[in-house]
C-alpha positions in Angstrom: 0.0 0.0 0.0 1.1 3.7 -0.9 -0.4 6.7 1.1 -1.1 9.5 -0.8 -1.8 13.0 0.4 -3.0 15.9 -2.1 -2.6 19.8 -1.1 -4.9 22.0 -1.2 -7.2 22.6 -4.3 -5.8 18.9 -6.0 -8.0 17.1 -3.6 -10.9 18.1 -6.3 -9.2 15.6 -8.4 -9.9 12.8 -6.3 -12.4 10.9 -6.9 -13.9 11.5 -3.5 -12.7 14.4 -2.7 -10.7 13.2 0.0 -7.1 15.0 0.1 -5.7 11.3 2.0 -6.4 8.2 0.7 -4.4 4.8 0.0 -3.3 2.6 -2.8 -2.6 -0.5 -3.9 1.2 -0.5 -4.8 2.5 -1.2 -8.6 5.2 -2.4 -9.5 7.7 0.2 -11.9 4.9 2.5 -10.9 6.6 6.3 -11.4 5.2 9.6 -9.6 4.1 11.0 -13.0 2.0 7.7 -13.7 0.6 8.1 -10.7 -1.0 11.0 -11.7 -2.6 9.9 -15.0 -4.2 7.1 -12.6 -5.4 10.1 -10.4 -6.2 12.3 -13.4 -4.5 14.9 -12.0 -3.0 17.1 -14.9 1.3 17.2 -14.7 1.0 21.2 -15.0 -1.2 21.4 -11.3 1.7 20.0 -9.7 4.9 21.9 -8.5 6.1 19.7 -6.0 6.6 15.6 -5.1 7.8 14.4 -1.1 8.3 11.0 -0.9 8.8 10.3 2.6 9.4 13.7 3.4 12.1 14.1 0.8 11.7 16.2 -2.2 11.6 13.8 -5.9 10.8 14.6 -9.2 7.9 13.2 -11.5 10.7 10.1 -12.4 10.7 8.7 -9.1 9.9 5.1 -8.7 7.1 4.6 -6.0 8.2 2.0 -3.4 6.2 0.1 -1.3 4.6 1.4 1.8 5.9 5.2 0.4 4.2 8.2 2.0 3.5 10.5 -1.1 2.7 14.1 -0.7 1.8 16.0 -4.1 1.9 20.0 -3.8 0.1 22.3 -6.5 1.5 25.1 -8.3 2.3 28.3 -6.1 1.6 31.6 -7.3 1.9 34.6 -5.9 4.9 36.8 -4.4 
C-alpha cells in the first residue's frame, strides 16, 4: 500500500474528494503515472515528497511510500 496526500485545491481531483487516501502498490509505478491514474494534470503539480524528501515526477514509487503531491504556487 502507498499513502497519498493531495494539497490543497488537488484534492478536487480525487475521486472522492478526499485529500488522504491509499493505494494499492504497482510495481515500476513512477510519480508522474501516478498521476494519469489520479487524473490529475502534470502542470497542477509543482512539487513531489516522498517520505518527506523532495523527488521529481521520475521517481519510482516504493512500497509502503508516504507520497505528498503540492500544486502550483503563485503569488509573491
Amino acid at each position: 500500500m502507498v499513502k497519498v496526500k493531495l494539497h490543497l485545491h488537488l484534492a478536487r481531483f480525487s475521486e472522492m474528494g478526499n485529500k488522504e487516501f491509499t493505494i494499492n502498490y504497482e510495481e515500476n509505478m513512477t510519480l508522474e503515472s501516478l498521476l494519469k491514474k489520479l487524473r490529475i494534470p502534470i502542470e497542477e503539480v509543482g512539487m513531489f515528497v516522498v517520505n518527506g524528501k523532495w523527488q521529481d515526477k521520475n521517481y519510482i514509487i516504493l512500497d509502503k511510500d508516504s507520497i505528498e503531491i503540492f500544486p502550483v504556487y503563485l503569488g509573491g
